[in-house]
TORZA-138524 format. One line per 5 residues: number of its first residue (from 0); their letters; for each residue x, y, z of C-alpha. Coordinates in pm, 1 decimal, always signed. Example, Ala and Ser with C-alpha at 12.3 -4.5 7.8 and 13.67 -1.06 7.14 Angstrom:
2
0> AS> +1230.0,-450.0,+780.0 | +1367.0,-106.0,+714.0
END
This chain:
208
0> XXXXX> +0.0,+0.0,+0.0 | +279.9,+239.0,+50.2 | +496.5,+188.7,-258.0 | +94.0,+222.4,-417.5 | +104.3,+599.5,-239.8
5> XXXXX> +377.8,+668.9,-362.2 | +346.7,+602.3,-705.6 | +20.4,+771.0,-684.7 | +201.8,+1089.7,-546.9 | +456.6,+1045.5,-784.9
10> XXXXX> +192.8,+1093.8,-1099.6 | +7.4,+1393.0,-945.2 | +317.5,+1612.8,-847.5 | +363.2,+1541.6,-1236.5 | +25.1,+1711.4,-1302.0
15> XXXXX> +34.3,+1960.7,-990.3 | +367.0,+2073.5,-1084.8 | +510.3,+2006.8,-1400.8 | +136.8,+2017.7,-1581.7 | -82.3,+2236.8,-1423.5
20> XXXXX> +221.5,+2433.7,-1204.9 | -63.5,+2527.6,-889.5 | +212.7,+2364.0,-634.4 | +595.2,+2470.8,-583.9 | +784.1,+2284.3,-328.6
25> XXXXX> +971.0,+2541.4,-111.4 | +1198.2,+2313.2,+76.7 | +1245.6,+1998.3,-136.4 | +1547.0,+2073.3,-325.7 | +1777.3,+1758.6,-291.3
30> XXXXX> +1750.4,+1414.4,-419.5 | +1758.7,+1287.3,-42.2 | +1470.6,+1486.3,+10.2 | +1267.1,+1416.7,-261.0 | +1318.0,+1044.5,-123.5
35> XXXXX> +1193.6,+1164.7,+139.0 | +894.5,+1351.7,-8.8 | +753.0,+1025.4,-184.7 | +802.5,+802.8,+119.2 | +580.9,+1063.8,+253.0
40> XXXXX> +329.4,+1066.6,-41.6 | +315.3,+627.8,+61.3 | +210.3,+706.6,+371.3 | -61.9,+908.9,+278.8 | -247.4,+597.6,+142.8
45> XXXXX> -281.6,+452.3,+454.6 | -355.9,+755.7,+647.6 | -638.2,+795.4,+399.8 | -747.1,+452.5,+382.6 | -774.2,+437.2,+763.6
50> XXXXX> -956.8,+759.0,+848.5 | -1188.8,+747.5,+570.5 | -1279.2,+397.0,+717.8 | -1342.4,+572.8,+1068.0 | -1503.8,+864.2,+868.5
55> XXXXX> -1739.0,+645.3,+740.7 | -1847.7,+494.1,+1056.8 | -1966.8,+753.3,+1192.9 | -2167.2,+901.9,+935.8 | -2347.5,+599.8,+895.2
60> XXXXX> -2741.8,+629.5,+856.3 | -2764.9,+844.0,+497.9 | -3075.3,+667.3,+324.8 | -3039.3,+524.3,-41.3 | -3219.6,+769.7,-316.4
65> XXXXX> -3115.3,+687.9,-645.0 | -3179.8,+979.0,-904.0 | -3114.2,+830.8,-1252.0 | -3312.5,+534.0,-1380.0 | -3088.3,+172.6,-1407.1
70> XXXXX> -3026.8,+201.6,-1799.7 | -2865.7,+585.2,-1752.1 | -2680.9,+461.7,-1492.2 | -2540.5,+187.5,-1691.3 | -2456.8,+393.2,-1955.3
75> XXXXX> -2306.3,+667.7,-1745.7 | -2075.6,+397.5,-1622.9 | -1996.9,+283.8,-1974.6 | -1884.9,+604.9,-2113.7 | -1667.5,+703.0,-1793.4
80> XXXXX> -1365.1,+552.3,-1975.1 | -1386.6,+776.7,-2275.2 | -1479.7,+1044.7,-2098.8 | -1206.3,+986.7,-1810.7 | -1001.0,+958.8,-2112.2
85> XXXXX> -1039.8,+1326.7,-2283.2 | -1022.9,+1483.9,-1932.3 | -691.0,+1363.2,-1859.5 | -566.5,+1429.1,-2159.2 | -686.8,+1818.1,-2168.0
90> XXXXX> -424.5,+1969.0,-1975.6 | -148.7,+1807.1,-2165.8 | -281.3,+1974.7,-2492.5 | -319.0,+2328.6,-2258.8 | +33.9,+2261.2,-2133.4
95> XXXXX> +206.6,+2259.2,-2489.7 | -34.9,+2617.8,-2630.0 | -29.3,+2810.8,-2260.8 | +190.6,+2985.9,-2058.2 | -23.5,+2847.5,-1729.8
100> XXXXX> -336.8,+2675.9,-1732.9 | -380.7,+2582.1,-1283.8 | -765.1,+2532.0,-1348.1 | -753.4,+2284.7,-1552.2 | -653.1,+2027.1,-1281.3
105> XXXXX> -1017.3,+1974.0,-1226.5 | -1045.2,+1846.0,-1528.0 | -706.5,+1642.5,-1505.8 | -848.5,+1502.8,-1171.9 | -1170.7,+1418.7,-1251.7
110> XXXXX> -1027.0,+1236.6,-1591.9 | -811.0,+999.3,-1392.6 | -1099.6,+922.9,-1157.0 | -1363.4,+858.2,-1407.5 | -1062.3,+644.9,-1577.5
115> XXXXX> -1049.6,+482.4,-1214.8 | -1421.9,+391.9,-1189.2 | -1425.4,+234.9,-1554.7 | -1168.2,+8.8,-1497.4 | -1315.6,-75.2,-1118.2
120> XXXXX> -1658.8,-116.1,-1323.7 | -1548.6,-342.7,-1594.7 | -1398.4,-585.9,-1292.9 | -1750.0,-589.9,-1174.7 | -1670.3,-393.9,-860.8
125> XXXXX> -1873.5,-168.7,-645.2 | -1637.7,+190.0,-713.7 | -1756.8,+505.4,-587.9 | -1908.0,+615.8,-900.4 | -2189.4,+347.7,-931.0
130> XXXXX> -2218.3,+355.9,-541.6 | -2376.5,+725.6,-596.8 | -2527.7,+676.1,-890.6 | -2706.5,+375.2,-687.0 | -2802.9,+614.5,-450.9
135> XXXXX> -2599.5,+534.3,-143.7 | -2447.7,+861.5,-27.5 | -2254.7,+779.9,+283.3 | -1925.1,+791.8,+124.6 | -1985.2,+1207.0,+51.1
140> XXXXX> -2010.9,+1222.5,+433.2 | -1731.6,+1025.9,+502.8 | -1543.2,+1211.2,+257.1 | -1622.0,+1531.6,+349.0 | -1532.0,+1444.9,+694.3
145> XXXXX> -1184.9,+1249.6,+673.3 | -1091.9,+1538.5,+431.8 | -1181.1,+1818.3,+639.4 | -990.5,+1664.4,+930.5 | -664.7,+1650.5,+724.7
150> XXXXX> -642.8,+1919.7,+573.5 | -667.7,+2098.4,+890.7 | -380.1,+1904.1,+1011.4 | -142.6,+1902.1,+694.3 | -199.1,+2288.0,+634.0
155> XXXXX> -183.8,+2366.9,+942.6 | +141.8,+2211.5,+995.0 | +212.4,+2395.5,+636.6 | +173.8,+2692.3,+794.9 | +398.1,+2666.9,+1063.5
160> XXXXX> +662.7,+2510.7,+837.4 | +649.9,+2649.4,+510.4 | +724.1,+2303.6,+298.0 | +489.2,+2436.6,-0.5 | +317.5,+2708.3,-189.5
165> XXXXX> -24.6,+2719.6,-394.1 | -30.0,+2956.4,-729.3 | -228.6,+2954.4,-1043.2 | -533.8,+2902.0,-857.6 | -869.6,+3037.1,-740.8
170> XXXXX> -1010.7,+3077.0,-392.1 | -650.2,+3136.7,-264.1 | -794.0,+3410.3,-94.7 | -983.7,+3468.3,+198.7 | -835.6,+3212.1,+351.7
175> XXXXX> -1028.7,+2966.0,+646.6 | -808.2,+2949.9,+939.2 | -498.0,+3033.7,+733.3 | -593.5,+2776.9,+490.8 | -685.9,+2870.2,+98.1
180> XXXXX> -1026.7,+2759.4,+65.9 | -945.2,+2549.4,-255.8 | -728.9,+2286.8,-37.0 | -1018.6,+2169.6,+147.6 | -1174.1,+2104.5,-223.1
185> XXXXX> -822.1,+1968.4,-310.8 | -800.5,+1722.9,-26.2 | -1109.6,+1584.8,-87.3 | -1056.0,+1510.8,-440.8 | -701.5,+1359.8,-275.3
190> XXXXX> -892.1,+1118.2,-88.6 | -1137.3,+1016.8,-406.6 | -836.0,+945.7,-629.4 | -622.4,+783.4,-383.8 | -933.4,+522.9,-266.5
195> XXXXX> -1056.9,+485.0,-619.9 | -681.5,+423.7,-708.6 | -629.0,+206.6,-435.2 | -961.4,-6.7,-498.9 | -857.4,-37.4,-867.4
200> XXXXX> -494.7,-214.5,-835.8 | -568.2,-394.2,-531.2 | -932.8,-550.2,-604.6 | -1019.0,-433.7,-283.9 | -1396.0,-324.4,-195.0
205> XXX> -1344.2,+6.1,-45.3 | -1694.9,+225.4,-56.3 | -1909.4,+123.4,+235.6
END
């Protein structure tokens, strides 16, 4: 599960930094601590495994409520891959025509989860994806929750430490608590890649 993390660290710094350039490293400017850095980004899997599966404990109780009839939800499912596909792919093309193009991680993001989810749905496994489109909405909660919590801790540490910087991004300012409002949407989309990630290479049911 670690060398996992830190593989999946390894391929968003690519996007974050090299990509998308909304992250600059302030202090990691040696090869020993870049080692260090990715070690770091394996633990993270396991941090967020673990809390999300406290998280979602106790936020049990959300009712099922399914808002798209079976045959859309099939075919939702079905055209994640392509879709996953073209969203992944859009910042590349932005990367080689503009100067800076930090939005477009949400689209970078949401292309290698929906890639994710395809290949969790064609194993026949329950991903996050068809979980909500089935109408079970107790991961959002648990989510919300286990992201919340850490980013509170890891920027706050930030903060006091100085280890990086956000640019090329919105809602850097007001801040909440010292924190730019777009980590706490940041670390939540953290936690959704790493699980679906996670549940994809491993086999493992994670969403419940």
């Amino acid at each position: 599960m670690i060398l996992w993390g830190a593989l999946f660290g390894l391929f968003l710094d690519f996007q974050m930094i090299a990509v998308t350039k909304i992250l600059r490293y302030l202090t990691v400017n040696t090869p020993l601590l870049a080692l260090g850095l990715y070690i770091g980004w394996g633990f993270c899997l396991p941090a967020i495994y673990e809390s999300y599966r406290l998280a979602s404990l106790l936020t049990r109780g959300f009712g099922k409520r399914a808002l798209l009839p079976q045959r859309w939800r099939k075919a939702l499912l079905s055209a994640s891959g392509p879709m996953g596909a073209i969203l992944l792919v859009l910042p590349l093309f932005a990367f080689l025509h503009m100067e800076t193009c930090g939005p477009l991680i949400i689209p970078s993001f949401a292309g290698l989860w929906l890639l994710s989810e395809y290949g969790i749905y064609r194993k026949r496994s329950q991903g996050l994806l068809k979980t909500l489109l089935e109408g079970f909405w107790n991961p959002l909660a648990a989510l919300t929750l286990a992201s919340i919590t850490l980013t509170l801790i890891w920027e706050g540490l930030n903060a006091l430490m100085g280890s990086w910087r956000y640019q090329n991004l919105f809602w850097l300012q007001p801040c909440l608590l010292g924190i730019p409002l777009v980590a706490f949407f940041g670390y939540f989309c953290w936690y959704v890649l790493f699980l679906s990630l996670y549940q994809l290479v491993s086999g493992e049911e994670v969403w419940y």
